[in-house]
N, C-alpha and C positions, 0 to 999 in steps of 0.2 A: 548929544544926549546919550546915544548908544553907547560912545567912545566911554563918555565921564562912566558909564554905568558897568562895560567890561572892566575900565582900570581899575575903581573899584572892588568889583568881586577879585579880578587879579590881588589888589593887595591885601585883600580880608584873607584869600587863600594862603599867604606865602607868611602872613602872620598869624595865623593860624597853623603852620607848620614848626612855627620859630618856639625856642623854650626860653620861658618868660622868668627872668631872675630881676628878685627885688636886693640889694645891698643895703641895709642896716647896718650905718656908720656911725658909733660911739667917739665922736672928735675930740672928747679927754682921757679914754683910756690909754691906759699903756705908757709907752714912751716914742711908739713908731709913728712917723708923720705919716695921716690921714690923707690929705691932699695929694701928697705921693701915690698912694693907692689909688684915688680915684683916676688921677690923670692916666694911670697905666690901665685901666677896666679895657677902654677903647681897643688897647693894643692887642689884648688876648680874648676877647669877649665880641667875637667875629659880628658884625651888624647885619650879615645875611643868614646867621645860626641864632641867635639871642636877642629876645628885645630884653632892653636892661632898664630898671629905673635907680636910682639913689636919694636913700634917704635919711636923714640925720635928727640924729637922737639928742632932745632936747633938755630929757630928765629922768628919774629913776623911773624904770618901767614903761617908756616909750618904746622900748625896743619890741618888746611883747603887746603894742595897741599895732604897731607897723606888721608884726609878724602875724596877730589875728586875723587882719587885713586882706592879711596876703591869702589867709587858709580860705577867708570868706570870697576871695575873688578866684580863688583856683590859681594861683601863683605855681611855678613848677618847682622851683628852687629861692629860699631865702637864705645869703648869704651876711654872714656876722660879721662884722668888721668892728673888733675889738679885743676886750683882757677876756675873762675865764666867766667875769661878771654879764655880760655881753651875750656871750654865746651860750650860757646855761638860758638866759633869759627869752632869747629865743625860740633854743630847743625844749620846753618845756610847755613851748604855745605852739608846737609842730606837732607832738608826738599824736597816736593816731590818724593823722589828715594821710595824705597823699601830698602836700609840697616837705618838700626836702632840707635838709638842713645844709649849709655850706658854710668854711669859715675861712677867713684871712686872720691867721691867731699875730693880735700884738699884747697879749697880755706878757704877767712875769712867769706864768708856770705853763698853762699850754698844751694844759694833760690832754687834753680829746683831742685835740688836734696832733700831737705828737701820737698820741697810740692810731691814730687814724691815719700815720706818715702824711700827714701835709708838712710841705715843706715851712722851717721861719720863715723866710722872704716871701716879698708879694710875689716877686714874679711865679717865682715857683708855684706857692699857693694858687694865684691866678691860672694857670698851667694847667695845674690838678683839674681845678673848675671847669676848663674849656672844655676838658675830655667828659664830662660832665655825666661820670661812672657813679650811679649810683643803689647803693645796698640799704633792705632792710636789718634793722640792728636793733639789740637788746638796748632797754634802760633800765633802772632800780627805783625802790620807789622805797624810802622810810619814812616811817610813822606819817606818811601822806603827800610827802614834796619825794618829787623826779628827782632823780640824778643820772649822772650821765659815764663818770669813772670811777668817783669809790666814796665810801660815807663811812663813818664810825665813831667810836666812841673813846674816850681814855684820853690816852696823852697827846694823839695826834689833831683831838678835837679841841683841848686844850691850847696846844699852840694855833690851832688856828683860828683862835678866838683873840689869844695874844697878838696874832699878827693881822685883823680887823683891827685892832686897835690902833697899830702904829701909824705911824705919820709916813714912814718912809715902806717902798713896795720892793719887790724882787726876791732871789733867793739867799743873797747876802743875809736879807736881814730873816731869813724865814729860817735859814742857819742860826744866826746868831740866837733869835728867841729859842732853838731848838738845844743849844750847847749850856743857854744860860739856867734854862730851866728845866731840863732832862734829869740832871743828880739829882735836885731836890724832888720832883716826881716820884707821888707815893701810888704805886699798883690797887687797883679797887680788885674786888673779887666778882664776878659775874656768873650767870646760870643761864647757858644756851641752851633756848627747847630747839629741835628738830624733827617734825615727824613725829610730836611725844614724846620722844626722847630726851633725856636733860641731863646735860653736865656741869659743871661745875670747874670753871679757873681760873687761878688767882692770874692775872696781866696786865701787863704794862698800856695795851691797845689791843681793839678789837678792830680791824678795815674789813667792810664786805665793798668785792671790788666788780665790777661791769667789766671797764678796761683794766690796764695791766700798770699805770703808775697815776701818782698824785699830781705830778706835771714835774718841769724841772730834770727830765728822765730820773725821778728818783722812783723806782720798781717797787711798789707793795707787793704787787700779784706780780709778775713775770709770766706766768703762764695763761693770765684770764685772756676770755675769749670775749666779743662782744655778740659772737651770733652763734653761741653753741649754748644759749639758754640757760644757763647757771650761773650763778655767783662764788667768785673765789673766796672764801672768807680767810684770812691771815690772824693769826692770835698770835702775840710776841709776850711773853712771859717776861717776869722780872729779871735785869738782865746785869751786872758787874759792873763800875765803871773801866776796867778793864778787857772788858766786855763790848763795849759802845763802839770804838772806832772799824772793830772789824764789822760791826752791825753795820757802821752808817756805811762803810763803803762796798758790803755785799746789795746793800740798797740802792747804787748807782751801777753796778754791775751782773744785776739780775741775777742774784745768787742767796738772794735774801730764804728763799725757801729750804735753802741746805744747809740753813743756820739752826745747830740744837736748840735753841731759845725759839726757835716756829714751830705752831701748830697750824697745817694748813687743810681745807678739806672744802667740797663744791656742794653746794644747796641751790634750790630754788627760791628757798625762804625761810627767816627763822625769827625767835622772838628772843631780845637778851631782857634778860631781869636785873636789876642792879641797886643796892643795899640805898641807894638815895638819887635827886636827881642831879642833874646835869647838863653841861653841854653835849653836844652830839655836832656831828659838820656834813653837811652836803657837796661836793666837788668842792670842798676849804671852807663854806660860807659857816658859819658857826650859828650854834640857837639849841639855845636851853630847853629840853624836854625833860619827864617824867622820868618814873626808875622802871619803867615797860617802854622797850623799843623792837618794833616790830620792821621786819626789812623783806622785801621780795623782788622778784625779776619781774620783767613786763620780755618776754621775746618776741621779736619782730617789731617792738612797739612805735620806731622813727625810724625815717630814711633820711640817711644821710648820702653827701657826697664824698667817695673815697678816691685812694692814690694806690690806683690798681700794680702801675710799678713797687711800690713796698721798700723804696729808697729810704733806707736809715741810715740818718747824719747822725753822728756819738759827735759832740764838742771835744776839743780836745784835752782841756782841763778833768773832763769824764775820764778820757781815753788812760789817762796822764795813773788816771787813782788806780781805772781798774788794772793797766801793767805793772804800777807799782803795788798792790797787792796778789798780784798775781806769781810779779816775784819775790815776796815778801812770803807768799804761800811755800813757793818751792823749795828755797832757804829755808824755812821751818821747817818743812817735811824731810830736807837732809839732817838738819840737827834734832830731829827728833828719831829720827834710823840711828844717826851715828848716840844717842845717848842708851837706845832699845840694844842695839848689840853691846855698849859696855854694861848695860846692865847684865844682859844676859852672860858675859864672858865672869864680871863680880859674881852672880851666882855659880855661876858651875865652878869659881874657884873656891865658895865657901863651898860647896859641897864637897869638891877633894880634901879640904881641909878639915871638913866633920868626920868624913870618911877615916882620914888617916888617925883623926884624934881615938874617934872609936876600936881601931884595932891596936891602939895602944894600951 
Protein backbone atom coordinates (compact mmCIF):
# COMPACT_ATOMS: atom_id res chain seq x y z
CA UNK A 1 0.00 0.00 0.00
CA UNK A 2 2.82 2.43 0.85
CA UNK A 3 4.63 1.48 -2.42
CA UNK A 4 1.15 2.08 -4.70
CA UNK A 5 0.93 5.29 -2.55
CA UNK A 6 4.77 6.80 -3.23
CA UNK A 7 4.36 5.74 -6.98
CA UNK A 8 1.65 7.62 -7.22
CA UNK A 9 2.62 10.84 -5.74
CA UNK A 10 5.97 10.11 -7.87
CA UNK A 11 3.74 10.19 -10.88
CA UNK A 12 1.29 13.13 -9.91
CA UNK A 13 4.85 14.95 -9.46
CA UNK A 14 6.49 14.35 -12.81
CA UNK A 15 3.13 15.24 -14.42
CA UNK A 16 2.75 18.00 -12.96
CA UNK A 17 6.17 19.21 -14.20
CA UNK A 18 5.17 17.98 -17.84
CA UNK A 19 3.63 20.91 -20.37
CA UNK A 20 0.20 19.75 -21.30
CA UNK A 21 -0.37 20.31 -25.19
CA UNK A 22 -3.83 19.64 -26.69
CA UNK A 23 -3.55 19.15 -30.94
CA UNK A 24 -6.73 20.40 -32.61
CA UNK A 25 -6.74 18.57 -35.90
CA UNK A 26 -8.94 19.88 -38.83
CA UNK A 27 -8.67 16.26 -41.11
CA UNK A 28 -10.29 18.40 -44.33
CA UNK A 29 -8.36 21.26 -44.41
CA UNK A 30 -5.71 22.14 -46.54
CA UNK A 31 -4.23 19.71 -48.71
CA UNK A 32 -1.46 18.18 -46.10
CA UNK A 33 -2.00 14.73 -44.90
CA UNK A 34 -3.15 14.88 -41.29
CA UNK A 35 -2.33 11.29 -40.20
CA UNK A 36 1.26 12.26 -41.25
CA UNK A 37 1.39 14.81 -38.64
CA UNK A 38 -0.03 12.83 -36.12
CA UNK A 39 2.17 9.85 -36.53
CA UNK A 40 5.42 12.25 -36.30
CA UNK A 41 3.83 14.25 -32.74
CA UNK A 42 5.54 10.95 -30.89
CA UNK A 43 8.81 11.71 -32.53
CA UNK A 44 9.30 15.38 -31.57
CA UNK A 45 6.84 15.89 -28.68
CA UNK A 46 9.25 14.06 -25.98
CA UNK A 47 6.93 11.70 -23.54
CA UNK A 48 9.10 12.74 -20.42
CA UNK A 49 8.79 16.85 -21.43
CA UNK A 50 4.77 16.91 -22.73
CA UNK A 51 1.68 15.03 -22.00
CA UNK A 52 -0.01 15.39 -25.37
CA UNK A 53 -3.57 14.63 -26.25
CA UNK A 54 -5.25 14.76 -30.03
CA UNK A 55 -8.24 15.87 -31.07
CA UNK A 56 -10.38 16.05 -34.18
CA UNK A 57 -12.57 18.35 -35.33
CA UNK A 58 -15.87 17.19 -36.56
CA UNK A 59 -17.58 20.51 -37.62
CA UNK A 60 -17.64 24.25 -38.14
CA UNK A 61 -16.62 25.63 -34.81
CA UNK A 62 -15.56 22.47 -32.96
CA UNK A 63 -12.25 23.78 -32.98
CA UNK A 64 -13.02 26.70 -30.61
CA UNK A 65 -15.57 23.97 -28.07
CA UNK A 66 -11.85 21.90 -27.81
CA UNK A 67 -9.91 25.22 -27.50
CA UNK A 68 -12.56 26.47 -24.60
CA UNK A 69 -11.80 23.24 -23.02
CA UNK A 70 -8.60 23.52 -22.99
CA UNK A 71 -8.68 27.41 -21.38
CA UNK A 72 -11.22 25.84 -18.67
CA UNK A 73 -8.77 22.88 -17.83
CA UNK A 74 -5.51 25.02 -17.68
CA UNK A 75 -4.17 23.41 -20.98
CA UNK A 76 -0.46 25.00 -21.46
CA UNK A 77 -0.40 25.03 -25.14
CA UNK A 78 -3.25 24.30 -27.87
CA UNK A 79 -1.86 23.43 -31.04
CA UNK A 80 -3.87 24.10 -34.64
CA UNK A 81 -3.47 21.73 -37.05
CA UNK A 82 -5.12 23.10 -40.06
CA UNK A 83 -5.71 26.17 -43.07
CA UNK A 84 -6.00 29.91 -41.82
CA UNK A 85 -9.81 28.86 -40.91
CA UNK A 86 -8.47 26.50 -38.09
CA UNK A 87 -6.08 28.62 -36.55
CA UNK A 88 -8.04 31.93 -36.30
CA UNK A 89 -10.76 29.72 -34.70
CA UNK A 90 -8.67 28.83 -32.07
CA UNK A 91 -6.83 31.68 -31.40
CA UNK A 92 -9.67 33.86 -30.96
CA UNK A 93 -10.96 31.27 -27.95
CA UNK A 94 -7.14 31.75 -26.48
CA UNK A 95 -6.71 35.31 -26.50
CA UNK A 96 -6.66 36.64 -22.69
CA UNK A 97 -6.24 33.03 -20.99
CA UNK A 98 -2.69 31.82 -20.18
CA UNK A 99 -2.70 28.62 -22.74
CA UNK A 100 -0.94 29.40 -25.84
CA UNK A 101 -1.51 29.15 -29.13
CA UNK A 102 0.66 26.81 -31.42
CA UNK A 103 0.23 25.88 -35.17
CA UNK A 104 1.15 23.13 -37.77
CA UNK A 105 0.10 25.63 -40.81
CA UNK A 106 -1.54 23.43 -43.81
CA UNK A 107 -3.57 25.91 -45.02
CA UNK A 108 -3.16 27.82 -48.60
CA UNK A 109 -1.96 31.13 -47.22
CA UNK A 110 -0.46 30.81 -43.79
CA UNK A 111 -0.11 34.40 -42.87
CA UNK A 112 0.38 33.89 -38.86
CA UNK A 113 2.26 31.21 -39.30
CA UNK A 114 4.70 32.49 -41.91
CA UNK A 115 5.25 36.05 -40.05
CA UNK A 116 5.72 33.93 -36.80
CA UNK A 117 8.58 31.74 -39.08
CA UNK A 118 7.17 28.50 -38.40
CA UNK A 119 8.38 26.35 -40.70
CA UNK A 120 5.63 24.64 -43.85
CA UNK A 121 6.68 21.23 -42.99
CA UNK A 122 5.54 19.33 -40.01
CA UNK A 123 8.72 18.36 -39.00
CA UNK A 124 9.88 21.66 -38.84
CA UNK A 125 6.75 23.03 -37.38
CA UNK A 126 6.76 20.16 -34.79
CA UNK A 127 10.61 21.45 -34.08
CA UNK A 128 9.46 24.92 -33.38
CA UNK A 129 6.80 23.32 -30.87
CA UNK A 130 9.27 21.07 -28.86
CA UNK A 131 11.57 24.23 -28.04
CA UNK A 132 8.18 25.34 -26.74
CA UNK A 133 9.41 29.38 -26.82
CA UNK A 134 6.72 31.23 -26.10
CA UNK A 135 5.75 35.26 -26.43
CA UNK A 136 3.05 37.46 -25.53
CA UNK A 137 1.69 39.11 -28.80
CA UNK A 138 -0.49 41.88 -30.11
CA UNK A 139 -4.03 40.95 -31.86
CA UNK A 140 -6.70 43.53 -33.65
CA UNK A 141 -9.96 43.73 -33.12
CA UNK A 142 -12.59 45.24 -35.92
CA UNK A 143 -16.01 46.38 -35.48
CA UNK A 144 -15.86 43.48 -32.63
CA UNK A 145 -14.22 40.08 -34.21
CA UNK A 146 -10.13 39.33 -33.26
CA UNK A 147 -7.79 39.11 -35.91
CA UNK A 148 -4.69 38.09 -35.86
CA UNK A 149 -2.59 39.74 -39.29
CA UNK A 150 -4.57 42.23 -41.12
CA UNK A 151 -8.21 43.28 -41.90
CA UNK A 152 -9.63 45.84 -44.11
CA UNK A 153 -11.58 47.24 -46.47
CA UNK A 154 -11.91 47.97 -50.56
CA UNK A 155 -10.59 45.70 -53.00
CA UNK A 156 -8.73 43.38 -51.05
CA UNK A 157 -11.93 42.62 -48.93
CA UNK A 158 -13.64 42.28 -52.18
CA UNK A 159 -11.41 39.59 -53.44
CA UNK A 160 -11.66 37.90 -50.51
CA UNK A 161 -15.18 37.44 -50.63
CA UNK A 162 -14.68 36.49 -54.34
CA UNK A 163 -12.47 33.78 -53.25
CA UNK A 164 -15.02 32.27 -50.20
CA UNK A 165 -16.82 31.70 -53.05
CA UNK A 166 -14.94 29.56 -55.21
CA UNK A 167 -14.84 26.08 -55.30
CA UNK A 168 -11.30 25.75 -55.83
CA UNK A 169 -8.53 27.04 -52.79
CA UNK A 170 -4.69 28.26 -52.97
CA UNK A 171 -2.93 31.14 -54.41
CA UNK A 172 -3.26 30.29 -57.99
CA UNK A 173 -6.78 31.03 -57.86
CA UNK A 174 -6.49 34.06 -55.14
CA UNK A 175 -4.23 35.38 -58.17
CA UNK A 176 -6.51 34.74 -60.75
CA UNK A 177 -9.72 36.41 -58.92
CA UNK A 178 -7.12 39.19 -58.10
CA UNK A 179 -5.98 39.96 -62.13
CA UNK A 180 -9.57 39.28 -63.35
CA UNK A 181 -11.13 41.79 -61.24
CA UNK A 182 -8.53 44.41 -60.25
CA UNK A 183 -9.04 46.76 -63.77
CA UNK A 184 -12.54 46.85 -63.50
CA UNK A 185 -12.16 47.82 -59.53
CA UNK A 186 -13.67 51.20 -58.82
CA UNK A 187 -11.76 53.10 -55.63
CA UNK A 188 -14.45 54.26 -52.81
CA UNK A 189 -13.47 57.41 -51.01
CA UNK A 190 -13.06 56.96 -47.19
CA UNK A 191 -12.66 59.62 -44.01
CA UNK A 192 -10.03 58.22 -41.41
CA UNK A 193 -10.61 59.69 -37.91
CA UNK A 194 -7.48 59.37 -35.56
CA UNK A 195 -7.22 60.91 -32.47
CA UNK A 196 -9.97 63.52 -33.90
CA UNK A 197 -8.20 63.95 -36.53
CA UNK A 198 -9.85 63.25 -39.95
CA UNK A 199 -8.79 62.80 -43.45
CA UNK A 200 -9.94 62.13 -46.32
CA UNK A 201 -8.74 59.52 -49.34
CA UNK A 202 -9.80 58.49 -52.41
CA UNK A 203 -8.27 54.34 -52.44
CA UNK A 204 -8.05 51.49 -53.91
CA UNK A 205 -7.74 49.57 -50.11
CA UNK A 206 -7.42 50.37 -46.79
CA UNK A 207 -5.17 46.95 -44.60
CA UNK A 208 -4.67 47.78 -40.89
CA UNK A 209 -2.12 45.06 -40.25
CA UNK A 210 -0.98 43.21 -36.74
CA UNK A 211 1.56 41.15 -38.76
CA UNK A 212 3.41 41.93 -41.67
CA UNK A 213 1.54 40.01 -44.72
CA UNK A 214 -1.79 38.33 -45.91
CA UNK A 215 -0.24 34.86 -46.22
CA UNK A 216 1.27 33.65 -49.36
CA UNK A 217 4.42 35.94 -48.30
CA UNK A 218 2.50 38.57 -50.10
CA UNK A 219 3.83 41.86 -47.62
CA UNK A 220 1.00 44.46 -46.95
CA UNK A 221 2.86 45.90 -43.98
CA UNK A 222 6.67 44.63 -44.25
CA UNK A 223 7.46 46.55 -41.42
CA UNK A 224 4.55 45.62 -38.78
CA UNK A 225 5.39 44.35 -35.68
CA UNK A 226 3.22 42.05 -33.66
CA UNK A 227 4.57 43.09 -30.06
CA UNK A 228 5.38 46.71 -30.41
CA UNK A 229 1.61 47.68 -29.79
CA UNK A 230 0.59 49.45 -33.01
CA UNK A 231 -1.09 48.86 -36.05
CA UNK A 232 0.39 49.39 -39.58
CA UNK A 233 -2.18 50.72 -41.56
CA UNK A 234 -1.43 50.69 -45.56
CA UNK A 235 -3.67 53.02 -47.88
CA UNK A 236 -2.97 52.14 -51.76
CA UNK A 237 -4.45 54.82 -53.85
CA UNK A 238 -5.80 54.47 -57.24
CA UNK A 239 -3.27 52.97 -59.29
CA UNK A 240 -2.55 52.60 -63.62
CA UNK A 241 -2.83 49.43 -65.13
CA UNK A 242 0.59 49.96 -65.99
CA UNK A 243 0.91 50.56 -62.77
CA UNK A 244 -0.15 47.04 -61.33
CA UNK A 245 2.73 44.61 -62.02
CA UNK A 246 5.34 46.67 -60.26
CA UNK A 247 2.60 46.95 -57.36
CA UNK A 248 2.08 43.18 -57.28
CA UNK A 249 5.62 42.23 -57.26
CA UNK A 250 6.95 45.07 -54.60
CA UNK A 251 4.16 43.03 -52.72
CA UNK A 252 6.18 39.77 -52.71
CA UNK A 253 9.36 41.44 -52.15
CA UNK A 254 8.67 43.67 -49.23
CA UNK A 255 8.86 46.90 -50.90
CA UNK A 256 5.39 47.70 -51.23
CA UNK A 257 5.79 50.67 -48.83
CA UNK A 258 8.37 52.60 -51.33
CA UNK A 259 5.64 52.47 -53.70
CA UNK A 260 4.37 56.43 -54.64
CA UNK A 261 0.88 54.90 -54.76
CA UNK A 262 1.28 54.08 -50.57
CA UNK A 263 0.30 55.93 -47.76
CA UNK A 264 1.54 54.23 -44.72
CA UNK A 265 1.31 55.40 -40.98
CA UNK A 266 1.01 53.35 -37.24
CA UNK A 267 -2.06 53.78 -34.90
CA UNK A 268 -3.45 52.26 -31.99
CA UNK A 269 -6.88 52.59 -33.33
CA UNK A 270 -9.08 54.46 -35.77
CA UNK A 271 -12.60 54.70 -37.16
CA UNK A 272 -13.13 54.64 -41.38
CA UNK A 273 -16.28 56.17 -42.57
CA UNK A 274 -17.37 55.23 -45.86
CA UNK A 275 -20.11 56.65 -48.35
CA UNK A 276 -22.24 53.05 -48.15
CA UNK A 277 -21.81 49.61 -46.90
CA UNK A 278 -19.79 46.89 -47.54
CA UNK A 279 -17.79 44.04 -47.21
CA UNK A 280 -14.74 44.32 -44.90
CA UNK A 281 -12.26 40.78 -44.22
CA UNK A 282 -10.80 39.53 -41.17
CA UNK A 283 -7.20 37.40 -41.69
CA UNK A 284 -9.29 36.83 -45.62
CA UNK A 285 -12.79 35.77 -43.95
CA UNK A 286 -15.11 38.21 -45.55
CA UNK A 287 -18.62 39.91 -43.95
CA UNK A 288 -20.61 42.58 -44.84
CA UNK A 289 -20.62 45.67 -42.39
CA UNK A 290 -21.91 49.18 -42.09
CA UNK A 291 -20.41 52.41 -43.65
CA UNK A 292 -18.75 52.94 -39.75
CA UNK A 293 -15.64 50.65 -39.08
CA UNK A 294 -14.03 50.93 -36.12
CA UNK A 295 -10.41 48.84 -35.74
CA UNK A 296 -7.99 48.88 -32.58
CA UNK A 297 -5.07 46.82 -31.13
CA UNK A 298 -5.34 44.59 -28.05
CA UNK A 299 -1.10 44.46 -26.95
CA UNK A 300 -0.06 41.52 -25.27
CA UNK A 301 -3.57 40.28 -25.78
CA UNK A 302 -2.35 35.96 -26.76
CA UNK A 303 0.43 33.88 -26.27
CA UNK A 304 1.78 32.33 -28.79
CA UNK A 305 4.36 29.80 -29.72
CA UNK A 306 7.33 31.15 -31.63
CA UNK A 307 10.62 30.13 -33.85
CA UNK A 308 12.92 31.92 -31.78
CA UNK A 309 15.65 30.96 -34.80
CA UNK A 310 13.77 33.60 -37.29
CA UNK A 311 14.69 31.08 -40.25
CA UNK A 312 13.08 32.66 -43.32
CA UNK A 313 12.39 30.35 -46.40
CA UNK A 314 11.55 32.81 -49.72
CA UNK A 315 10.04 29.95 -52.19
CA UNK A 316 11.79 30.15 -55.15
CA UNK A 317 9.15 31.33 -57.59
CA UNK A 318 9.34 34.50 -54.86
CA UNK A 319 12.96 34.50 -55.19
CA UNK A 320 12.63 34.17 -59.06
CA UNK A 321 10.17 37.80 -59.08
CA UNK A 322 11.90 39.53 -56.72
CA UNK A 323 15.76 39.21 -58.78
CA UNK A 324 13.84 39.69 -61.74
CA UNK A 325 12.52 43.01 -60.72
CA UNK A 326 15.26 43.80 -59.08
CA UNK A 327 17.10 43.64 -62.31
CA UNK A 328 14.38 45.03 -64.14
CA UNK A 329 14.95 48.01 -61.52
CA UNK A 330 18.59 48.49 -62.37
CA UNK A 331 18.22 48.48 -66.16
CA UNK A 332 15.73 51.22 -65.72
CA UNK A 333 17.52 53.19 -63.48
CA UNK A 334 20.62 53.00 -66.35
CA UNK A 335 18.07 53.97 -69.17
CA UNK A 336 16.71 56.54 -67.15
CA UNK A 337 20.56 58.27 -66.37
CA UNK A 338 21.41 57.61 -69.90
CA UNK A 339 18.01 59.42 -71.17
CA UNK A 340 18.54 62.59 -67.98
CA UNK A 341 22.13 63.17 -69.59
CA UNK A 342 20.80 63.36 -73.26
CA UNK A 343 18.42 65.50 -72.12
CA UNK A 344 20.48 67.65 -70.31
CA UNK A 345 23.33 67.66 -73.26
CA UNK A 346 19.77 68.70 -75.95
CA UNK A 347 19.33 71.55 -73.52
CA UNK A 348 22.63 73.19 -73.26
CA UNK A 349 22.74 72.54 -77.09
CA UNK A 350 19.44 74.76 -77.51
CA UNK A 351 20.76 77.11 -75.32
CA UNK A 352 24.11 77.64 -77.46
CA UNK A 353 21.94 77.89 -80.22
CA UNK A 354 19.46 80.67 -78.56
CA UNK A 355 22.57 82.29 -77.58
CA UNK A 356 24.21 82.48 -80.87
CA UNK A 357 20.87 83.24 -82.66
CA UNK A 358 20.48 86.38 -80.19
CA UNK A 359 23.74 87.86 -81.05
CA UNK A 360 22.92 87.79 -84.59
Amino acid sequence: MLIRTLFTTFVQKIMQNKVSVWFIVNPISGTTDKSRIVNLIPTYMDAERFDVKIWYTEFRGHAAQYANQAVEQGIDVVVAVGGDGTVNEVARSLIHTRTALGIIPCGSGNGLARHLFIPMNPEGALQVLSTCSIEALDYGVINGTPFFCTCGLGFDAFVSSMFAKSERRGLLTYIENTLREGLRYKPDTYEIEIDGERQRYQAFLIACANASQYGNNVYIAPSASMSDGLMDVTIMEPFTMLEAPQIAIQLFNKTIDKNSRIRTFKCKSLRIHRSQPGVIHFDGDPKEEGTDIQVSLEPRGIRMVVNTNDQVYTPPLIRAFSDFYNNMNAELDAIREDITRRQQRIRSINKEMLRRLRNH
